[in-house]
N, C-alpha and C positions, 0 to 999 in steps of 0.2 A: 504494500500500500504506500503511494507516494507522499509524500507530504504534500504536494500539490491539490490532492484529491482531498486529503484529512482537509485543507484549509478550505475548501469550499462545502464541505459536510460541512462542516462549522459554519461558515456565514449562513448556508441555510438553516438551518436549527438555529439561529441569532434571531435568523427573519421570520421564523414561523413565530413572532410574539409580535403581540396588539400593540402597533406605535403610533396608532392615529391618535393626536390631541385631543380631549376631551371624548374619546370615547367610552361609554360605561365601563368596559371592561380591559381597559387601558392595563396593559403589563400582564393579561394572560399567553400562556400559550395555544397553539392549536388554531393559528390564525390563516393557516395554510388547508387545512382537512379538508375531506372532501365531507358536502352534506352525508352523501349514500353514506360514509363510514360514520357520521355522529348519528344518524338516524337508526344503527343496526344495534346501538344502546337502550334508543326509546322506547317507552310503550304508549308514546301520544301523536297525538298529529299536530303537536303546539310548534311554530314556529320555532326553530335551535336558537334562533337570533340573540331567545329571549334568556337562553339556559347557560352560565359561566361554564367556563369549561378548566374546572380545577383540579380536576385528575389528570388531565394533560399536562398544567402547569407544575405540581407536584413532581412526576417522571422528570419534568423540566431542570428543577430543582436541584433535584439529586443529583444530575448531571456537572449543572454550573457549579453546586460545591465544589466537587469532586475537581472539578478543571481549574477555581482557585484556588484550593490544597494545592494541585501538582504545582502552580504559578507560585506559591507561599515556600514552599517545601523543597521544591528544586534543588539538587546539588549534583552540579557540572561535574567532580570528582566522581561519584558512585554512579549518576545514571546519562554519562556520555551519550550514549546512542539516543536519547530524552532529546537533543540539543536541538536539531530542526524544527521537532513538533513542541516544543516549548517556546522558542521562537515567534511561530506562530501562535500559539495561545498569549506570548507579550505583545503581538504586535494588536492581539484583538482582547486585550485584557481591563480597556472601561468598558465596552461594549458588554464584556461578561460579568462587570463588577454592577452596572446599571441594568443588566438583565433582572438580575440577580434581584437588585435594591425595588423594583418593579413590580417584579414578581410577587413579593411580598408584601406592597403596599395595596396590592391587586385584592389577595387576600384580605388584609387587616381592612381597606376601604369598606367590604362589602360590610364584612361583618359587623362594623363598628355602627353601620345603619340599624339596626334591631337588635342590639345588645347581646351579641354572638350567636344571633339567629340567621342565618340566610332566609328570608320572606319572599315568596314569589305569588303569582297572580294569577289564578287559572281563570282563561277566557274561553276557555276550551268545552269545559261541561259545565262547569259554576261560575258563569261571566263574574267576574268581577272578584270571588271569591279570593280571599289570604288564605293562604295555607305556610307553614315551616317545611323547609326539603333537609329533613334528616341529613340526605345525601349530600348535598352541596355544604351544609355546615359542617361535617365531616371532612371533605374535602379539603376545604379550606382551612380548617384548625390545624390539617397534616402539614399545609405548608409553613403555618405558622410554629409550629412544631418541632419542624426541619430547620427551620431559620434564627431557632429561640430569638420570637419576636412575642409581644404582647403576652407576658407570663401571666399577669393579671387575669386580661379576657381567656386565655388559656384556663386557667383554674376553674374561673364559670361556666367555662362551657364544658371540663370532663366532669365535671361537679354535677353537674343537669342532666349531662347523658346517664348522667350511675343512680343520681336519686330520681327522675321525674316518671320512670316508666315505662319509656320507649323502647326496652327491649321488648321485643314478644314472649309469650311462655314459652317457646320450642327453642327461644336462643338468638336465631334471626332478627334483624333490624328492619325496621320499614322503610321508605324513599321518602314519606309524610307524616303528617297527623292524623292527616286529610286525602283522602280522592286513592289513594297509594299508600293504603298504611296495612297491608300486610307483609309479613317479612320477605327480604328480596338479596338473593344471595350477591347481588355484586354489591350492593350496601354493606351485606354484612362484613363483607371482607374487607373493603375500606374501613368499618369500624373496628376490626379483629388488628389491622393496622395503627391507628390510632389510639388504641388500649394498649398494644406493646409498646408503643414509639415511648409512651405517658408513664407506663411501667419503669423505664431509665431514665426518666428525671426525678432531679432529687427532691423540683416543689410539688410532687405528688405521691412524695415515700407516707405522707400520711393514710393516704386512701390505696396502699399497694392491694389489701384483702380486698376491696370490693372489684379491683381494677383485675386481680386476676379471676374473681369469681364470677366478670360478666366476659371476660376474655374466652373461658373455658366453657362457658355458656355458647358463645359465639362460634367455637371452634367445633361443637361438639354437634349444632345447627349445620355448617356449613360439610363436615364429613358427612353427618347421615342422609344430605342430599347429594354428594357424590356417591356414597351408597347403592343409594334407592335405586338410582339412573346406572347400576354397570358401570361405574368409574366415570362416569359424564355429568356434567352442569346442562341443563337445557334452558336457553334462554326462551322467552318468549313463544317461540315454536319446536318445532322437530328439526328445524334445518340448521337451528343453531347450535346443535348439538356438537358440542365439543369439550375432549376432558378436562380446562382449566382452560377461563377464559387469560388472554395474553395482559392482559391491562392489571390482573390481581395476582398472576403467579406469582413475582418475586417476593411479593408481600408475605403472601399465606406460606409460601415454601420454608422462609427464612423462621416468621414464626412456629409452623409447623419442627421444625428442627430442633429450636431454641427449646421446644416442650418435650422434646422427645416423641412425635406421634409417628406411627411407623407408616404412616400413607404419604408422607414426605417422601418416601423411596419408590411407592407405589406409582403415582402418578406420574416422572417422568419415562414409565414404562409403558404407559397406555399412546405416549405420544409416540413412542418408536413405531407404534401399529401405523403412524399417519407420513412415515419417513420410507423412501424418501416423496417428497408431493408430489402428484400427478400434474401433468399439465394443464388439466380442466381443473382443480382444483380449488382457483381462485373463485370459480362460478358458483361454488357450493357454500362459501363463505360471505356474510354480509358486508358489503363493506370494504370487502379485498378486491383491488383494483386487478394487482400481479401477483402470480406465483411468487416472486422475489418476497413481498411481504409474509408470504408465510416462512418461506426460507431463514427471514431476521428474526420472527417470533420463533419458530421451532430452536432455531441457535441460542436463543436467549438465554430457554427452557433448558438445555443441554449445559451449556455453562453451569447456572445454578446447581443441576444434576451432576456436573462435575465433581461438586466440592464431597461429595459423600461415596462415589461410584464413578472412578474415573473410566474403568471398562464398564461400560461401552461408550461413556458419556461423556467422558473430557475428549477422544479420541473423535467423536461425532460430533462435536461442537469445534474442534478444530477443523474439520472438516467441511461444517456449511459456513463454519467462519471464513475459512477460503475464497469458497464459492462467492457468499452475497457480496465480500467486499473486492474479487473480483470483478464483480459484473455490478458494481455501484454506476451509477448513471444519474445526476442530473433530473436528467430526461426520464425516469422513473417516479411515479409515486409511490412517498412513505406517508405514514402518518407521525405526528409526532412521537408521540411512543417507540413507532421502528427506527426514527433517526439517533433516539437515545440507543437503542440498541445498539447502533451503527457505531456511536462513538464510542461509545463502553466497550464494543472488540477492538476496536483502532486502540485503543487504548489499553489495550490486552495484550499486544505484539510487542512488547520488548523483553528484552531478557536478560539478567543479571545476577551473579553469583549471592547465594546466602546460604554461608553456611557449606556444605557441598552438597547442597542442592542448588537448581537451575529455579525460579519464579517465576509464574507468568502473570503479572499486576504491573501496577507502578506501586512500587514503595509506599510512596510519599499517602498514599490513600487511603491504608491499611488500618489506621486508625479511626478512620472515618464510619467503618464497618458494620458500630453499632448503631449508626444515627441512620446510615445510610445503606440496608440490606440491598439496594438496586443493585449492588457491583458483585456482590458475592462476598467469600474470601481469597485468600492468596491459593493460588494456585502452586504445590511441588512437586516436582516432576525428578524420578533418579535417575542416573545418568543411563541407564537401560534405555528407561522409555522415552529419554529425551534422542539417544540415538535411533531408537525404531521411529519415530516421528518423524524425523531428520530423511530419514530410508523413504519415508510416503511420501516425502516433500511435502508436510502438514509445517513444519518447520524450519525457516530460513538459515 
């Protein structure tokens, strides 16, 4: 992968965020999507226009940390072969710093409207109706979260989610109060995310017993519906069916692990069933423009599955990691999500001695690990299987 190439992944992932002046949602991400892929989320025909798109900007998040750790943390001595593509992350490094600063104001803006509620307006069945979107304040707390920004309105809002009620009896979380208030597994995983993220901060060591007893609430909702379904989530319909949507893996996985649950191992074997993707396969998916996109979500998947089962998994994620950032294009669509993908392997290809072992990370990020589950952990490879890799040319 050239550096040429990395520096324009980059500018685009810069540009896929809301820079028009006074627009409501000013400093989110996901200003590039395509409708078809936010629409294959919903379950209304309410104009997107109207819906923030905080789960994109979160993914976002995690990213631009992570790229100004490596810009903080840099050292020329240990990670030489760093020097081109650090470089390039100085020459676009307020651009990342104002992302960043953006991002967050995006969040804290909304929220700071209804006292850490996200309030939206269904004109849809109940003209005129207020309803609270679970989801979006969810959302939007992860990022503030992520950014240890607003610790105060932080406190009130995991405070509210633990005492007011809003879980359901089965565990699951709802999207509402209102219109969508039965429990709905891509909420819930965002909230299963937010109750660990809340778990390692230290201004919420007083409420650790409740935080892990609706966590495991949550956890326990979201197995027994991969369960029910043969190892599958079924979104909306039958054609959504697929074992773990892309947008919540890294979350659920990381948590998953962190508890010991042993379907963390489970499901990135359901996805080998869907390896490698059929050419028609983009058509069976909502939302997915090109095969490529599934190529960058299955790699994701792989990664992650690395850190626990490197056969079959570190070996197959070296593998479509090849592939997709061979055939990276421009001229292809991603959505925001895949383009985090995109940079998180780019940023996976270096290699340097620890220890006598070989790593494949950057250093400098490794500490970041518990704020920031998106990257995984360090990857070590012995010098066995760093030579058989080497043998497959998976390895420069």
């Amino acid at each position: 992968m050239c550096v040429d190439v990395f520096e324009k992944m980059l500018v685009r992932f810069l540009e896929d965020q809301e820079r028009t002046e006074g627009h409501q949602y000013f400093g989110q991400f996901g200003r590039t999507r395509k409708i078809e892929e936010r629409r294959s989320y919903q379950k209304d025909e309410e104009p997107l226009v109207v819906k923030p798109q905080f789960f994109m900007t979160y993914n976002a998040v995690q990213i631009l940390l992570s790229l100004r750790n490596i810009l903080d943390e840099y050292d020329p001595r240990k990670q030489s072969k760093l020097k081109e593509y650090v470089e390039v992350l100085q020459k676009h490094s307020e651009e990342i710093k104002v992302s960043t600063q953006d991002a967050g104001e995006f969040a804290e803006r909304l929220l700071l409207k209804h006292d850490g509620q996200i309030v939206m307006q269904d004109d849809l069945y109940h003209k005129g109706n207020k309803f609270i979107s679970h989801r979006h304040t969810i959302g939007a707390a992860i990022i503030l979260m992520l950014l240890n920004r607003q610790p105060k309105l932080l406190t009130r809002i995991v405070k509210r989610l633990l005492d007011d009620n809003i879980q359901r009896a089965d565990g699951g979380w709802p999207i509402a109060d209102s219109i969508w208030d039965k429990a709905d597994f891509l909420c819930s995983s965002h909230a299963a995310y937010l109750l660990h993220l809340a778990q390692g901060k230290e201004q919420f060591k007083d409420m650790g017993r409740k935080l892990r007893k609706k966590l495991d609430a949550t956890l326990a909702y979201l197995l027994l519906k991969n369960f029910e379904n043969d190892g599958y989530w079924i979104y909306l319909n039958e054609a959504d069916k697929v074992p773990i949507t892309a947008r919540t893996f890294p979350e659920l996985f990381h948590i998953l692990m962190a508890y010991g649950y042993d379907m963390a191992y489970a499901i990135p074997e359901k996805l080998l069933e869907h390896y490698p993707v059929p050419v028609d396969a983009a058509e069976q998916f909502n939302g997915i423009e090109n095969t490529s996109q599934l190529e960058v979500r299955l790699g994701a998947v792989f990664r992650l599955a690395g850190e626990i089962n490197p056969n079959p998994f570190l070996d197959m994620y070296l593998r479509v990691r090849k592939e997709v950032l061979g055939n990276y294009s421009n001229e292809l669509y991603y959505s925001t999500y895949e383009l985090c993908c995109l940079l998180s392997m780019i940023l996976d290809q270096f290699e340097f001695p620890l220890e006598e072992k070989v790593g494949m990370a950057i250093d400098a990020t490794e500490h970041l690990l518990s704020e920031i589950p998106f990257f995984g952990k360090m990857y070590t490879l012995s010098k066995e299987t760093r030579k058989r890799l080497k043998e497959q040319g998976l390895l420069d």
